[in-house]
C-alpha positions in Angstrom: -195.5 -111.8 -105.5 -196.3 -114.7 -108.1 -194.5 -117.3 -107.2 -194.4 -119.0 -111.0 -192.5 -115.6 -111.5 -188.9 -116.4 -109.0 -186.4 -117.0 -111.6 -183.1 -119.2 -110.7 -180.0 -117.3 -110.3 -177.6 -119.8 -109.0 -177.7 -123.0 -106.7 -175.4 -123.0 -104.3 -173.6 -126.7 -102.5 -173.6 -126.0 -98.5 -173.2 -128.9 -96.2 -174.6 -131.0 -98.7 -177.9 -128.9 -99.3 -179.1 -126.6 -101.7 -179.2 -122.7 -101.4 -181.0 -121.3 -104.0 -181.0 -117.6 -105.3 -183.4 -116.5 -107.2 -184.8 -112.9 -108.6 -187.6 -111.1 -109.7 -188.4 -107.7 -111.1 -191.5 -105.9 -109.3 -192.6 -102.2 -110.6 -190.5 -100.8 -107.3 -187.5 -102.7 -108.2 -185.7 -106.4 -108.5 -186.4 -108.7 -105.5 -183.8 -111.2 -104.5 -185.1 -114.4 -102.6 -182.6 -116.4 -100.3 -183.6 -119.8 -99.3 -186.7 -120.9 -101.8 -190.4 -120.9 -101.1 -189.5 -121.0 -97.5 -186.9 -118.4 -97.5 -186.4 -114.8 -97.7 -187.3 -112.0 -99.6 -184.6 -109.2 -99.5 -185.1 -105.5 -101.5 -181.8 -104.6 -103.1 -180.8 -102.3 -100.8 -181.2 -105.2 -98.3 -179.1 -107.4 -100.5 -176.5 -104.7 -101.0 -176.1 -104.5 -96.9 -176.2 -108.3 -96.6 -173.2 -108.4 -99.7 -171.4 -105.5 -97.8 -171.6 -107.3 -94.0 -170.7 -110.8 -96.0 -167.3 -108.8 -97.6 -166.6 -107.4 -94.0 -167.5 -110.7 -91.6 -169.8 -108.6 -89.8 -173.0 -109.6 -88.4 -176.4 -108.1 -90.0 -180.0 -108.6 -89.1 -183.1 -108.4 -91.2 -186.5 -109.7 -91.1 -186.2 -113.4 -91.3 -182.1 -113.4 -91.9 -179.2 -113.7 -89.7 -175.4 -112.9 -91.1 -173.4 -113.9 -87.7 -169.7 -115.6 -89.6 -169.8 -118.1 -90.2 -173.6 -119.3 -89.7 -176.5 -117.7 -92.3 -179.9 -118.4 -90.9 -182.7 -118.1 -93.1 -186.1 -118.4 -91.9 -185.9 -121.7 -89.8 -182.5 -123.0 -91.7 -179.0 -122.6 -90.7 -176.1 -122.8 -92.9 -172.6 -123.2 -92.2 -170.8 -121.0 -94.4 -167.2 -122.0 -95.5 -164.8 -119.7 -97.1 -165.6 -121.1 -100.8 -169.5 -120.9 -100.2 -169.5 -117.4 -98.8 -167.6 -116.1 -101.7 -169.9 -117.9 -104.0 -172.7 -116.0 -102.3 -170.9 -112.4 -102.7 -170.2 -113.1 -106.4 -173.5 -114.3 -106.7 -175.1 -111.3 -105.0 -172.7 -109.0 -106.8 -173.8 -110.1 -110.2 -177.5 -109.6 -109.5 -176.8 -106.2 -108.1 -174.9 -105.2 -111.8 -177.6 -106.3 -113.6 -179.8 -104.3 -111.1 -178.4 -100.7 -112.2 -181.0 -99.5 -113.8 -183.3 -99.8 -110.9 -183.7 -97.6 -108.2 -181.8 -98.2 -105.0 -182.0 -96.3 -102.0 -178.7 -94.9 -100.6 -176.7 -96.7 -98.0 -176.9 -93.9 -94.6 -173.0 -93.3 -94.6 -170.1 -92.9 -96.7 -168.3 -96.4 -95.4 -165.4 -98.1 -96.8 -167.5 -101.1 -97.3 -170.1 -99.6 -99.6 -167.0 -97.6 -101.3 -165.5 -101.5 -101.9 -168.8 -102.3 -103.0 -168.8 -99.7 -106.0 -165.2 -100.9 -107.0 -165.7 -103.8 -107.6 -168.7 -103.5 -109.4 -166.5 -101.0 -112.0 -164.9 -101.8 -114.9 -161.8 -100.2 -115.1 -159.5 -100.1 -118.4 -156.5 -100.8 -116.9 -154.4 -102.0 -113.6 -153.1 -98.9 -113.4 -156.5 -97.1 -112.8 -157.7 -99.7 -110.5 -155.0 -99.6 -107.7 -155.2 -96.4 -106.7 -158.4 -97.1 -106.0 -158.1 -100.5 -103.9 -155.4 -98.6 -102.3 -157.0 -95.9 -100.8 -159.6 -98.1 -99.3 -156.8 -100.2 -98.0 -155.0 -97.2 -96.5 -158.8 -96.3 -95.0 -158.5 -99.8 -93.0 -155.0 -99.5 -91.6 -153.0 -101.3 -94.3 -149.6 -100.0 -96.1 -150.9 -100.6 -99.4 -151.0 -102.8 -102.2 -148.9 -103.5 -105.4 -149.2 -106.0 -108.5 -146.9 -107.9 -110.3 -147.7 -109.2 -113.8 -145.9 -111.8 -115.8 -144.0 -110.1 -118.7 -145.3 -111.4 -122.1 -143.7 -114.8 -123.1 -141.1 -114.7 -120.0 -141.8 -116.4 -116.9 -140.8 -113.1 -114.7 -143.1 -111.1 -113.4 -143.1 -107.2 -113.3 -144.0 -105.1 -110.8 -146.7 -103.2 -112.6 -148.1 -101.1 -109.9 -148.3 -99.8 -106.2 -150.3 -97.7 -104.3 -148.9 -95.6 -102.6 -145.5 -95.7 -104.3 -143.0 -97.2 -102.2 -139.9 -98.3 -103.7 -138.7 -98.7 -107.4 -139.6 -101.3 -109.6 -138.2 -104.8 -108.8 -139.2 -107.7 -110.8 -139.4 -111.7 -110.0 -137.4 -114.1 -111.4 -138.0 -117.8 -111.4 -134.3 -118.5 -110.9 -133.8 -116.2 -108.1 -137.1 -116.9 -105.9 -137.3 -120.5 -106.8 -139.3 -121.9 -103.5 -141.1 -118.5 -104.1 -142.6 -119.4 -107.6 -143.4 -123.0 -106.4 -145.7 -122.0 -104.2 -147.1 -119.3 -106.2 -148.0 -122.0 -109.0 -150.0 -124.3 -106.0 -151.6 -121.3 -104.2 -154.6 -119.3 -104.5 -154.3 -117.6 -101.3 -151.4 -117.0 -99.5 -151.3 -116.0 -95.5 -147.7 -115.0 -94.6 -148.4 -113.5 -90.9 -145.0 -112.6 -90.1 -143.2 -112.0 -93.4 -140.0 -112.1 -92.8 -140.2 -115.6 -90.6 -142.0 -117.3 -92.9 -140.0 -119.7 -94.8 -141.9 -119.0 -98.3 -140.7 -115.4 -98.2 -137.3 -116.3 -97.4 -136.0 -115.4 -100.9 -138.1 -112.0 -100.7 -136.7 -110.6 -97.9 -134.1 -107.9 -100.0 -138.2 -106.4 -101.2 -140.0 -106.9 -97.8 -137.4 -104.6 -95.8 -137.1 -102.2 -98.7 -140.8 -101.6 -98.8 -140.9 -102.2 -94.8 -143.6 -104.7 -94.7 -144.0 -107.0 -91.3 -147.1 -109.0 -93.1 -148.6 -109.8 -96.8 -151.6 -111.4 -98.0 -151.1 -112.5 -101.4 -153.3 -113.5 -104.3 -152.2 -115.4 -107.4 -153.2 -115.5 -110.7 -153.6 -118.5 -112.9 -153.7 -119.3 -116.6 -153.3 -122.2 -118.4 -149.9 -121.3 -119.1 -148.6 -120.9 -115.7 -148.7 -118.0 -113.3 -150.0 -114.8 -114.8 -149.2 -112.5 -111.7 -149.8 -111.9 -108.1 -151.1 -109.1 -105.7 -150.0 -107.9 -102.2 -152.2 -106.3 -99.7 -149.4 -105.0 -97.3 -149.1 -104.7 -93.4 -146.2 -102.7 -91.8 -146.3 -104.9 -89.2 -147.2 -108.6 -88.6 -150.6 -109.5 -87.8 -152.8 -112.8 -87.9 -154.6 -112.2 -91.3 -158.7 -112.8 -90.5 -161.1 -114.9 -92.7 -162.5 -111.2 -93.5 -158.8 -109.9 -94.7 -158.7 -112.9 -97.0 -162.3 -112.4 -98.2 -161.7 -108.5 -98.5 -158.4 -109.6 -100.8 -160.5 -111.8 -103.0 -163.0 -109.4 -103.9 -160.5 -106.4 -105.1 -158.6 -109.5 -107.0 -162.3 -109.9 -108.7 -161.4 -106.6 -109.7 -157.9 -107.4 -111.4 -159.1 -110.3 -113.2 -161.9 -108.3 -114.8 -159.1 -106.2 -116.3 -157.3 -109.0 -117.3 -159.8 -111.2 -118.7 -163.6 -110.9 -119.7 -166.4 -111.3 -116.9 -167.7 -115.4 -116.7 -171.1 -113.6 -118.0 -169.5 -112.2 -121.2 -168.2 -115.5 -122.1 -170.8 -118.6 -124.1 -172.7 -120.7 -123.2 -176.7 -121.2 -123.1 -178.7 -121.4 -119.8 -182.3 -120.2 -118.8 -182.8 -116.7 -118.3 -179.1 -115.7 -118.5 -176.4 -114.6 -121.2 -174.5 -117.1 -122.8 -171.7 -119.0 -121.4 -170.9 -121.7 -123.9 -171.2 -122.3 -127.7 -172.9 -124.9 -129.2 -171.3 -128.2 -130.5 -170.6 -127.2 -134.2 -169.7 -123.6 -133.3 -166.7 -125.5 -130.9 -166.0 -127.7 -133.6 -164.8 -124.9 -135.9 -162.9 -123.3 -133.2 -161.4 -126.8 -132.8 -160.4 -126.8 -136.4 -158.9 -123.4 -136.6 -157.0 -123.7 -133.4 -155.8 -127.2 -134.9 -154.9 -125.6 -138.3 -152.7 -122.4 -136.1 -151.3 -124.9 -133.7 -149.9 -126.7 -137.0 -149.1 -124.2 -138.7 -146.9 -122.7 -136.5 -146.0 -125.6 -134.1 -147.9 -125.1 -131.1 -149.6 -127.1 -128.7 -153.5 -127.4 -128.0 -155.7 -129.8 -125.2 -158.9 -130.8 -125.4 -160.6 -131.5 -122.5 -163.8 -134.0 -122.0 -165.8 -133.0 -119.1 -168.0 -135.0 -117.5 -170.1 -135.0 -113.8 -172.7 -137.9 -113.2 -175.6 -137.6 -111.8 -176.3 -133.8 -112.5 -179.4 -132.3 -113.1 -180.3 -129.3 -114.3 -179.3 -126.5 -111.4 -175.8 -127.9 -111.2 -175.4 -128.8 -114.9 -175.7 -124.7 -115.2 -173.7 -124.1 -111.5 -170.8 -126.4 -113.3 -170.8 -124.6 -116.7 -169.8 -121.1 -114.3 -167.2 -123.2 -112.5 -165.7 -124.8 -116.2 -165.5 -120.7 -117.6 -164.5 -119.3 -114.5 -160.9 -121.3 -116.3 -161.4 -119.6 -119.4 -159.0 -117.3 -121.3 -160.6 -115.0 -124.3 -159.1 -117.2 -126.9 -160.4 -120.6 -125.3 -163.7 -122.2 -125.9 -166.7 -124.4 -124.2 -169.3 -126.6 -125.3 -171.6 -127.8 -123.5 -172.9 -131.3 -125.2 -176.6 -132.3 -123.2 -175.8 -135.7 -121.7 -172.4 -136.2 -123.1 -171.2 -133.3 -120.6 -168.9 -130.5 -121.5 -166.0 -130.4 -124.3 -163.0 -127.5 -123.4 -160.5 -126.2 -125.6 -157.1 -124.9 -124.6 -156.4 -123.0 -127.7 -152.8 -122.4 -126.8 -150.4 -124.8 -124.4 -146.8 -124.6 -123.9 -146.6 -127.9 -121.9 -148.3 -131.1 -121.1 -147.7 -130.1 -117.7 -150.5 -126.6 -118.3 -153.0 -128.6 -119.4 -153.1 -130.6 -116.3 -152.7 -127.3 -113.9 -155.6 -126.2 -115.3 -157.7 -129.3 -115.3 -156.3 -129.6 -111.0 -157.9 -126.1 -110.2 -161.0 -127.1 -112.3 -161.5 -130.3 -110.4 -160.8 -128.4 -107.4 -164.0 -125.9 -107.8 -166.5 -128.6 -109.2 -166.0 -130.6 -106.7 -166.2 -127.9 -103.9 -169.4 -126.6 -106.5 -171.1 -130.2 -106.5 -170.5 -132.1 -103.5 -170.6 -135.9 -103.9 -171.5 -136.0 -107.7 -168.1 -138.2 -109.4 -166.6 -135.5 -111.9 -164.3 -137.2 -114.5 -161.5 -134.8 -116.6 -160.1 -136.3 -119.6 -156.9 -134.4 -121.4 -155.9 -134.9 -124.9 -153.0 -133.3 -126.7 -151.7 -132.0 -130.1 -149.6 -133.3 -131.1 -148.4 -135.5 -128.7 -151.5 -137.8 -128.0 -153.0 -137.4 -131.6 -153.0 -135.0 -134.8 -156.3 -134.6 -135.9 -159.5 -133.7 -134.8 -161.1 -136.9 -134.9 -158.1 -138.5 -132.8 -158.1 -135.7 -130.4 -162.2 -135.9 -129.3 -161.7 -139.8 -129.6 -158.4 -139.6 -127.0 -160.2 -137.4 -124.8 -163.2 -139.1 -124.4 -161.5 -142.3 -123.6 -159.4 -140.7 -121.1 -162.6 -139.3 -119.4 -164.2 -142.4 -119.3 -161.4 -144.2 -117.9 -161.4 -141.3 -115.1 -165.1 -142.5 -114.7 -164.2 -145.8 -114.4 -161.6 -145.2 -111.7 -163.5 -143.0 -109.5 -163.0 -139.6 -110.9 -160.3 -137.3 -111.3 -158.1 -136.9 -114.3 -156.6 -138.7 -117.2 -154.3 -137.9 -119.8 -153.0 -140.4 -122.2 -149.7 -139.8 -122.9 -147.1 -142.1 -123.7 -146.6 -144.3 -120.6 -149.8 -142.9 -118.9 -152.2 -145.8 -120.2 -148.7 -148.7 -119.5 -149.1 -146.6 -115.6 -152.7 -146.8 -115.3 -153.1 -150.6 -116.4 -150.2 -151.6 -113.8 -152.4 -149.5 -111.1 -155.3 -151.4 -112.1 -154.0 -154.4 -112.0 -152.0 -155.1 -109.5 -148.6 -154.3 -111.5 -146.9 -152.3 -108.7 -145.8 -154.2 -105.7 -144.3 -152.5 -102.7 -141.1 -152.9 -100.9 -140.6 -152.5 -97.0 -137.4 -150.9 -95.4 -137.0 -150.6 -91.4 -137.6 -147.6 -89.0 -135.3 -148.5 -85.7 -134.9 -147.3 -82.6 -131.7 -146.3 -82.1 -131.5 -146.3 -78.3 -131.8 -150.3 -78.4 -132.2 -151.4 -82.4 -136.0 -152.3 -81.9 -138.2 -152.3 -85.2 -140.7 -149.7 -84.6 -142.2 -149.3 -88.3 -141.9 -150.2 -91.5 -141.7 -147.9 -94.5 -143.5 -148.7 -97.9 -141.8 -147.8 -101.0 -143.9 -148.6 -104.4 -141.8 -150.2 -107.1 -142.5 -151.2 -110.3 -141.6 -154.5 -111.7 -140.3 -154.5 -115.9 -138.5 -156.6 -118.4 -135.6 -154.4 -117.9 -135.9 -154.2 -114.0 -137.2 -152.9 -110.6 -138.1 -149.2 -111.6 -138.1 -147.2 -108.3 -140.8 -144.3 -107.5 -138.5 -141.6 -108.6 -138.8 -143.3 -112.2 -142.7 -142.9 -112.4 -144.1 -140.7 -110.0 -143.4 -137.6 -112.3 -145.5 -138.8 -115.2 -148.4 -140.3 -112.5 -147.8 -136.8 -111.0 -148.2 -135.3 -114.8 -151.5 -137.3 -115.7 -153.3 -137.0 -112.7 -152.7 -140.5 -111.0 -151.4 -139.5 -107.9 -154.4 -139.9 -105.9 -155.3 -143.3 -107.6 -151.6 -144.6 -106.8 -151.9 -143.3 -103.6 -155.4 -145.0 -102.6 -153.7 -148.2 -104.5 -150.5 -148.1 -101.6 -152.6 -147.3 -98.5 -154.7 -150.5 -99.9 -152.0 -152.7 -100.2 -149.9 -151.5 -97.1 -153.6 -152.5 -95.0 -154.1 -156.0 -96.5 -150.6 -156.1 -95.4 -151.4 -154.8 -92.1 -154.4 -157.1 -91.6 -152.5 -160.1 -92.2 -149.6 -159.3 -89.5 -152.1 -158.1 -86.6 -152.9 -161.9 -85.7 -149.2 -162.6 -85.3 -149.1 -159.8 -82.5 -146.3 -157.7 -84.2 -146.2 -154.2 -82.4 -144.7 -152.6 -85.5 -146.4 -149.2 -87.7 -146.9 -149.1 -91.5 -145.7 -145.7 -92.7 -146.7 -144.6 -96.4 -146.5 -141.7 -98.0 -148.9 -139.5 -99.9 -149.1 -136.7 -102.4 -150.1 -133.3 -101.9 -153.1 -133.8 -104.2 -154.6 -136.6 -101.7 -153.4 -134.2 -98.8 -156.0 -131.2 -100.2 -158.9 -133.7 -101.3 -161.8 -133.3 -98.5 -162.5 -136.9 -99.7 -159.6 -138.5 -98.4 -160.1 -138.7 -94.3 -163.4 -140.3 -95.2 -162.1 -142.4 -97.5 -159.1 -143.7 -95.0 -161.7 -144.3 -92.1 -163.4 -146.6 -94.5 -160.6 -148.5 -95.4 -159.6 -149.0 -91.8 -163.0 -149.8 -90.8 -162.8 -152.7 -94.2 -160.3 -154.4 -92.8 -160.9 -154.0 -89.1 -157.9 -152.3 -88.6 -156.9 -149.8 -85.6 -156.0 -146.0 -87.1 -152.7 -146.1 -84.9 -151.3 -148.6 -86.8 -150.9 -146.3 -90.3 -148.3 -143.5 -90.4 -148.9 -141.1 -92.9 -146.1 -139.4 -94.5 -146.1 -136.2 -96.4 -143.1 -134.2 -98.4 -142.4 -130.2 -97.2 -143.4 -129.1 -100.5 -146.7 -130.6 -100.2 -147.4 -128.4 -97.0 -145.7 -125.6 -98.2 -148.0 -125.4 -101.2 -150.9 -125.1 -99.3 -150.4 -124.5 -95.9 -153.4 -123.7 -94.4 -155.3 -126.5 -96.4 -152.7 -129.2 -95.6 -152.9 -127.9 -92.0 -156.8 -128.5 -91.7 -156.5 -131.7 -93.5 -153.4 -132.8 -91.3 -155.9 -132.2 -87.8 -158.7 -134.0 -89.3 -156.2 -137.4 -90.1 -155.0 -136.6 -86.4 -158.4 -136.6 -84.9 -158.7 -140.3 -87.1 -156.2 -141.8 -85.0 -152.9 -141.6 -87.4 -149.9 -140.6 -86.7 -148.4 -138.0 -89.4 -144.7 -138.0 -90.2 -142.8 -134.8 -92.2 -140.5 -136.1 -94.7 -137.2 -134.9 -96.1 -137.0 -131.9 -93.3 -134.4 -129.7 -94.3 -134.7 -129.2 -98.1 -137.4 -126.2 -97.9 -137.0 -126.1 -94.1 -140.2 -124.7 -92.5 -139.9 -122.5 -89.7 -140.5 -123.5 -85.9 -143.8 -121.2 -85.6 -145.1 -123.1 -88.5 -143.9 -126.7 -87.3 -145.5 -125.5 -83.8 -148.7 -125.3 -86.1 -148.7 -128.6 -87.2 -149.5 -132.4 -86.2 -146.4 -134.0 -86.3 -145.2 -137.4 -84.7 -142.6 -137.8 -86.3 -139.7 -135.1 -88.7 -137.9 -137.5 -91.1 -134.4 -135.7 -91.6 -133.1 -135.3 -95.2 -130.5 -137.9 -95.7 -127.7 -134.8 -96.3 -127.9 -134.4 -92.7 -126.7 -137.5 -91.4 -123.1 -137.0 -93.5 -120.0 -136.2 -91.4 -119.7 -132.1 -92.6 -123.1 -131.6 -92.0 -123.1 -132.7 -88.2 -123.9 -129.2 -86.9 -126.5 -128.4 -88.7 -128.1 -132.5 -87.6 -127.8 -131.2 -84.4 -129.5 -127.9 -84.7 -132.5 -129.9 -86.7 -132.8 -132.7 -83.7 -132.9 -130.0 -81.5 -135.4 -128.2 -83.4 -137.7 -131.5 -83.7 -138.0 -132.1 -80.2 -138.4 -128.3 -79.7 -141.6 -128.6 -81.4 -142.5 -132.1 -79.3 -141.6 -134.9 -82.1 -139.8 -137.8 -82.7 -136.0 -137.2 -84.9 -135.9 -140.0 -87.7 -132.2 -139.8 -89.2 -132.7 -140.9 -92.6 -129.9 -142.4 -95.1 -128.0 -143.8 -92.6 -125.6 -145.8 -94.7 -122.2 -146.7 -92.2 -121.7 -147.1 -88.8 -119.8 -144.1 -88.4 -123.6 -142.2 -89.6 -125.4 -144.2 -87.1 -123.1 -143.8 -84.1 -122.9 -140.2 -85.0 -126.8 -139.6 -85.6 -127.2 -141.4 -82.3 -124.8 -139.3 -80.0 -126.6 -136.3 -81.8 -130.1 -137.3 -80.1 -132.2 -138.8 -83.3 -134.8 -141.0 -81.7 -135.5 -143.3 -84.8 -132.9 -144.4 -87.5 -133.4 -145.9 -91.4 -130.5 -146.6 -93.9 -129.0 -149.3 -95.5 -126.7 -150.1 -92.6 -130.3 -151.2 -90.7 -131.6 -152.8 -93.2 -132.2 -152.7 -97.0 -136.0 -152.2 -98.5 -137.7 -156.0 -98.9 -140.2 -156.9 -101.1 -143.6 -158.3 -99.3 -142.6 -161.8 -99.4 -139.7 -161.1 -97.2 -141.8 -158.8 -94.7 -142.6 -161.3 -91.9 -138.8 -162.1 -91.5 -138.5 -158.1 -91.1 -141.2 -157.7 -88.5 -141.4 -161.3 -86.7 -137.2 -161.2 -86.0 -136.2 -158.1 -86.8 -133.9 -158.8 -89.5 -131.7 -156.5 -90.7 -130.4 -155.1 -87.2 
């Protein structure tokens, strides 16, 4: 084979390494090289078997190669393959085996369900409705109930039940008023995992459809758009099971197959690279789409973003791998530009809500980052109308925002009104924090300290509740996050001489909860200061496990294995169900402050009991008279915090706090 011949496919990010994929066509057929120069060569009916064990999770052997989940050895390397990098090598290996039609490939031995998943999802079907069938019946062949689809209807935010294979029950649609924990964690999941249906507290509002259509188990995929949720599909089990890495990756391949239906492939989409079709258009071509978009959006008073894009450090595999990641985000009526050095401009075409934008720009963080380990990726947002009105303003609005990202690290801006006010008090040291006390209530001894951010204006003390919706909104959660585990260390730092046996707890958002970053970034803080990890309790919100709960639970047992404690905050509003507490890290369950009112003293005790069920600490929160505290006592809470033990202080007050205890 000439070797000046190999063309590049696709780089893939593994464990910090490079696994490259390239092809070449021979006169008996396209060859497919794993690995480089020192890798393998497979034929395509070899790459076709390797795609087929890789969908299944089972082991396969060739010459040189080793499938054996979840380690790939090629010639003398080993990778480690995660979900995300397995299923970029099955898309990867799918694509070169579409382009490969027209060559001869020897049949596979058998008639197997793999090789008849295989075939679907390299169709093209016209239509949902003569898809599922299809996925069904291979479904049925592995021991499933079925599947179904649900669809969002036009404009509305409800989504229709479009299809089911078999048919099971008549149509029932979902509504965002009636499932509301339901459609939260549809808009923060990709994936969802619910083992035992009808135990699992983000199915609770389902239950009516799961007994109807007798299901024990679902795994769930969800649909994005900029817009919001565009739908969600259901592989069904009659009874519960433990759903398998190979379940989730066999869900994710027939939901390739929906989202070819419902949008156009990543390779019919534009942009230039080497040797491929076009994913992008070039920078005038964008421009004009820009100004039409910006004329309809005007004309008939809509909203638009434009997005600034920018990764340093790049070169020219990953500048390509990122331009696949950027239009895997793309609807039909959306366009990319891809601008040499200057990075990539993106155009929403059509956006309901500020709030879109930034959903969108989250996921597409989310996959460069997991694309191009360790390069800083910066997202800058600007809107029409709110941030500016013409073209001009809008490329000048996002580029700033991007380079502020830059400036700060990475992540995303958006300069809306307030954002930039937000950003400089970040930067500057315009947030100061306030302490309130953590007691034991068996003999009023300080055992921690909470730290509540605060924002000092003209007008007055703004608390978190005021601000953390637009930092939330403009992607500065993270960045005020980093900026109150900072300050609550120095603070830290400076009371450790003085012997004080007391914790720090802060809290965090679920964005730094699902950002593989973070537990590296902690240690070196700790490390920075000379600090023990035990002396940092990190709290975190049921919604932000709920969203993602198999991500926050990974992330959760690496900041365990650090040395932190972890506390659940607010227990109670989305309650989560003992098998899933079982599940997770806790120290500490922080009880939501409703509980510790007279009329609610039942349920207090059936929540204590559940906490130390499950092995942790009771924290009564909002404990505001003695009648709460004496009550929340006698009920069994361990730890107590309310106004009645003491009122939040600001720093300057904090070694009165820990030294004596004030405010017992």
């Amino acid at each position: 084979m000439n070797e000046v011949s190999w063309k590049l496919f696709a780089p893939l990010s593994i464990e910090g390494a490079t696994l490259l994929i390239e092809h070449q066509d021979l006169p008996s057929g396209m060859a497919v090289r794993l690995g480089g120069a020192g890798g393998v060569v497979l034929k395509p009916q070899e790459a076709q078997e390797l795609l087929l064990n890789l969908l299944t999770g089972e082991s396969w052997v060739s010459s040189r190669l080793v499938w054996a989940a979840p380690r790939l050895h090629i010639g003398q390397r080993g990778y480690n393959l995660s979900e995300r990098a397995k299923l970029a090598l099955i898309e990867a290996l799918q694509s070169l085996l579409v382009e490969s039609q027209g060559v001869a490939v020897n049949p596979m031995p058998k008639e197997t369900w793999q090789r008849s998943l295989l075939e679907i999802t390299q169709q093209r079907f016209a239509s949902v409705e003569e898809a599922l069938p299809k996925l069904g019946e291979v479904l049925i062949s592995l021991g499933f109930k079925g599947i179904c689809l649900w669809l969002r209807d036009s404009n509305e935010r409800t989504l229709k039940l479009v299809g089911q294979y078999p048919e099971a029950s008549p149509p029932e649609d979902l509504l965002p008023e009636r499932h509301v924990v339901y459609f939260q964690v549809l808009e923060r999941n990709l994936l969802i995992a619910a083992d035992d249906a009808r135990q699992d507290a983000r199915m609770t509002e389902l239950r009516d459809i799961l007994i109807s259509r007798g299901l024990g188990a679902v795994l769930q995929v969800v649909f994005h758009g900029e817009s919001g949720l565009r739908g969600v599909m259901w592989i069904e089990s009659i009874q519960p099971r433990k759903w398998s890495n190979a379940d989730e990756t066999l869900a994710l391949a027939m939901a390739q197959v929906i989202e070819r239906i419902l949008r156009p492939l990543k390779d019919d989409l534009k942009i230039q690279t080497p040797e491929r079709k076009s994913l992008a258009v070039k920078r005038s071509e964008f421009e004009i789409n820009l100004a039409q978009a910006l004329s309809l959006a005007q004309r008939h008073g809509r909203s638009l973003a434009l997005m600034r894009i920018r990764v340093e450090g790049m070169n020219k595999a990953q500048t390509e791998q990122a331009a696949r990641e950027i239009a895997y985000t793309l609807r039909q009526s959306d366009s990319l530009a891809y601008l040499g050095d200057q990075g990539f401009a993106l155009l929403l075409s059509e956006v309901r809500w500020t709030a879109g934008a930034s959903r969108v720009a989250h996921r597409l963080l989310g996959r460069l980052r997991a694309a191009l380990a360790g390069l800083k990726v910066g997202i800058g947002i600007a809107m029409y109308p709110q941030d500016a009105t013409s073209m001009e303003g809008l490329w000048d609005q996002a580029e700033q925002a991007c380079q502020k990202a830059l400036e700060t690290g990475g992540g995303i801006r958006l300069l809306t009104p307030g954002a930039s006010e937000l950003q400089e008090a970040l930067s500057q040291d315009g947030l100061t924090l306030h302490f309130q006390p953590i007691f034991n209530l068996s003999d009023l001894e300080l055992v921690a300290v909470e730290a509540l951010v605060r924002w000092p204006k003209p007008k007055g003390l703004h608390q978190a509740g005021e601000f953390l919706p637009l930092a939330e909104q403009v992607g500065l959660m993270s960045v005020q996050d980093r900026w109150a585990l900072d300050k609550v260390l120095d603070q830290a730092a400076l009371w450790k001489p003085s012997g004080v046996n007391a914790r720090f707890s802060v809290n965090i958002s679920s964005e730094t909860l699902v950002d593989p970053n973070f537990p590296t970034v902690l240690q070196e803080m700790f490390s920075a200061k000379r600090l023990p990890t035990d002396i940092i309790i990190i709290e975190l919100r049921e919604e932000a496990i709920l969203s993602d709960l198999e991500t926050a639970s990974r992330s959760l047992e690496i900041l365990k294995h650090l040395g932190v404690s972890i506390a659940l905050d607010n227990f109670g509003t989305n309650p989560l169900p003992l098998t899933q507490l079982k599940r997770l890290p806790l120290d500490w369950i922080k009880l939501n402050p409703a509980l510790s009112s007279s009329e609610n003293a039942s349920l207090a005790k059936a929540a204590i009991d559940m906490v130390h069920a499950v092995g942790t600490k009771a924290v009564a929160k909002g404990l505001e008279e003695q009648s709460q505290l004496t009550r929340m006592k006698e009920l069994g809470a361990d730890y107590g915090q309310g106004h009645i033990l003491g009122w939040p202080v600001p720093a300057e007050d904090l070694g009165a706090l820990l030294v004596w205890g004030i405010g017992t």
